[in-house]
C-alpha positions, 0 to 999 in steps of 0.5 A: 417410117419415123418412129414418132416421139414418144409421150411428153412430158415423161417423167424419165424417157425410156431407155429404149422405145420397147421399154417404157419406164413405169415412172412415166405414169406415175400419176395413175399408178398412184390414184388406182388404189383410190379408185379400186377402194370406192369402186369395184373394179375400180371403173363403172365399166368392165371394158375400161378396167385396169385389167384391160390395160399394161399393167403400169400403163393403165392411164386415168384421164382428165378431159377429152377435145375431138379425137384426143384425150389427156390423162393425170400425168399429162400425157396426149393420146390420140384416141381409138375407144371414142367412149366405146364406140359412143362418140361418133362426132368426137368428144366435146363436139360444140353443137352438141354442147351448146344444145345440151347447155341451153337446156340446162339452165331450163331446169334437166326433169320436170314433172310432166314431159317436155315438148322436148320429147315429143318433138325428139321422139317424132325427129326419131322417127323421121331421121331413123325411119325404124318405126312408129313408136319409141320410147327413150331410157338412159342405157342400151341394156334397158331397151334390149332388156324392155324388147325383150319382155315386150316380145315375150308379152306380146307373143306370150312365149317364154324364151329369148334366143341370142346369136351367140356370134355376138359378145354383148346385149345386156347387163341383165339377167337374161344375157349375163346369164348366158355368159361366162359371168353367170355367177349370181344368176338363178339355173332357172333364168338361164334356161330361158335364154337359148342360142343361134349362130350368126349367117347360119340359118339352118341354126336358126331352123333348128332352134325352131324346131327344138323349141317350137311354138316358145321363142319369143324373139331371135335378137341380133346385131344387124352386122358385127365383124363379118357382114351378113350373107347374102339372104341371111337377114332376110331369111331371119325376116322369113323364118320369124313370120313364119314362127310367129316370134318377134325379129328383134336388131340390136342397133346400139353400135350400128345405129348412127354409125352404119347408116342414118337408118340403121343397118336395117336401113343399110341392108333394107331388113326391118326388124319388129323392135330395135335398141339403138344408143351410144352415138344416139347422143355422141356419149351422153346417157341416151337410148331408144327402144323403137318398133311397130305400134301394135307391139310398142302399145302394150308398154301404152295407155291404148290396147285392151290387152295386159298391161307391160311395164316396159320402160319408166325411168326417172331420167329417160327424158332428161333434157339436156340428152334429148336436146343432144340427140337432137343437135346429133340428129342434125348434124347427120343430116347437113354433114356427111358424117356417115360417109367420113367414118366408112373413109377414113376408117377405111384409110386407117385399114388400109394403113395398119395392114400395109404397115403389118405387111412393112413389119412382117407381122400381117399374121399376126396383127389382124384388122376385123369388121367394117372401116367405120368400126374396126378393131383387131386381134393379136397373135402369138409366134404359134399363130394363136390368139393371144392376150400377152401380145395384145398387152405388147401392142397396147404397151407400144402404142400408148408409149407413143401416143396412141390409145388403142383398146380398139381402131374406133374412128370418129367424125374427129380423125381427119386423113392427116390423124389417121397417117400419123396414127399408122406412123406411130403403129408402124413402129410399134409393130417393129416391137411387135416383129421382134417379141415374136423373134426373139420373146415375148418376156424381152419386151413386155411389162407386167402381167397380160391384160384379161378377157372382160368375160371370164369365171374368176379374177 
């Protein structure tokens, strides 16, 4: 394969494709003291933060068109994050923005709900099939978060047990304090918070049994990197009937991109609750809590029972969102959407491994999860997981137009994207094969890029 031009217009060209010169992005290097002054971390997400980056690579960008994205010093980069895994249909996608825009103009929060929502609520229901009841907010953290003080309310029990396989489910204080960034977070809080492992359903038998009669709900992603065993999720069905605790899926990435139903459409296992977000809106700020009525109605005006505060935000039914989702929703249904990320998803799979294989390093470069959501892991000449070379790859590509934080594709790349995508990692891997030869330090600049979960700085 060609090594493909790096980025244009650069300031100074490397002197070699290995070595991108800082220079190139002179641009962003010189806003990030600006961006680090007024906000921490200087981004509103973790995952985006400069310490993800190269460290005289960390692009700020401008505007983004289908699967492309521009920064500060002009670069064009065929994107591979896709808002993390929220835009499905690619960036800007026009229906979805004239829906948007035509609410607009109609005033965005009135005092009193819409139409709009009811009739966005019920085409939910109908396109998801995953309940009777939902009930819209602005992120995936508050409907996780909502699931769970509904389970607890509804079952009158005080824990919430996690898989453990699964990196994420909130911002609040019932998840991060379970994570490696509990600091903040009171002992009491974190003990009410307790763990199963994903296709391991003697793990699950044992969490009963240790903490019997006080699980409120086992939550999950349906599907991560590895599918469920056969009878996995089904056995969860089983094992929470029995138990008396609510089965809840955490469908924020899955939903809208596994199946028009979910991944509990995909494997036919229906959970109590579901949180669904990210593609639900392709980017914009929109995201549901969906489940069986008898459980949805405590956070409602028609039971006998105590009442839950469940979900009331200023901005949950913002017009403009729903009417996205709505444009979202009915695009899945006239378009093969679905069908088009497992293919070339798959297509850029099948690409990347041979060119690993090309380059002799298919040890080392490692491809993971389903073709419409993949992402990959780096590995030292040793065999171990490691971050220097993740930033080596990171750094080869975004020199040859690529932005790579993770193999996302979207309804944007067509076949044509995704073979010019696998031509650019072709050659990145040729500096990958040679790190691994002869060093690391030899062709890699600046410090390596961190775990986003981690005690200290």
């Amino acid at each position: 394969m060609n090594d493909p031009a790096v980025l244009t217009p650069l300031a100074t060209p490397p002197a070699a494709p290995s070595r991108p010169a800082p220079a190139d992005f002179a641009g962003s290097q010189a806003l990030q003291a600006r961006f680090h002054a007024a906000i921490p971390g200087g981004a509103h997400t973790y995952a985006k933060g400069d310490d993800q980056f190269p460290e005289f690579m960390a692009p700020y960008l401008t505007h983004g068109a289908g699967c492309r994205v521009w920064d500060v010093d002009g670069h064009e980069f065929i994107e591979y994050g896709m808002g993390l895994r929220a835009v499905t249909l690619g960036h800007a996608y026009p229906p979805v923005v004239a829906a948007a825009q035509r609410e607009l103009v109609r005033g965005t929060n009135l005092g009193r709900p819409t139409v709009l929502e009811l009739e966005t609520a019920e085409e939910f229901l109908d396109f998801t099939r995953a309940g009777d009841m939902v009930k819209f907010t602005k992120n995936g953290s508050d409907a996780t978060t909502a699931a769970v003080k509904l389970a607890r309310a509804y079952t009158g029990r005080p824990l919430a047990a996690i898989c453990r396989d699964h990196p994420f489910f909130s911002v609040d204080d019932w998840f991060i304090g379970a994570s490696p960034m509990a600091a903040g977070v009171p002992a009491a809080v974190r003990a009410l918070t307790v763990g199963f492992r994903y296709n391991d359903l003697p793990s699950v038998e044992a969490l009963f049994a240790e903490h019997s009669g006080r699980v409120a709900c086992l939550l999950l992603e349906p599907e991560k990197d590895v599918p469920p065993a056969p009878g996995f999720l089904e056995g969860l069905r089983r094992l929470c009937d029995a138990e008396g605790c609510l089965l809840i899926f955490d469908e924020i990435i899955t939903g809208f991109r596994w199946h028009n139903h979910g991944a509990q459409g995909l494997y036919g296992v229906r959970p109590d609750l579901s949180a669904w977000g990210k593609a639900l809106a392709n980017g914009l700020a929109l995201a549901a809590l969906c489940g069986r009525r008898e459980i949805m109605e405590r956070g409602g005006l028609h039971h006998p029972h105590e009442r839950v505060f469940l979900l009331s935000t200023t901005y949950g039914a913002e017009t403009h969102a729903l009417a996205a989702a709505r444009a979202v929703m009915r695009t899945y249904a006239a378009e093969p959407v679905v069908a088009h990320l497992r293919t070339q998803g798959e297509r850029l799979r099948q690409g990347l491994e041979q060119a690993a294989r090309d380059q002799g390093v298919a040890e080392h470069f490692r491809l993971m999860g389903p073709g419409c959501c993949l992402y990959y892991g780096t590995r030292d000449a040793e065999g171990q997981p490691s971050q220097a070379f993740r930033t080596l790859f990171l750094q080869e590509t975004l020199s040859r137009g690529l932005m790579l934080p993770s193999l996302v594709i979207s309804y944007a790349h067509s076949a044509a994207v995704v073979d010019e995508t696998v031509e650019r990692v072709h050659a990145a891997l040729g500096v990958y094969r040679r790190a691994l030869e002869d060093g690391i330090g030899q062709h890699l600049l600046g410090r390596a890029v961190k775990p986003v979960f981690r005690t200290h700085n």
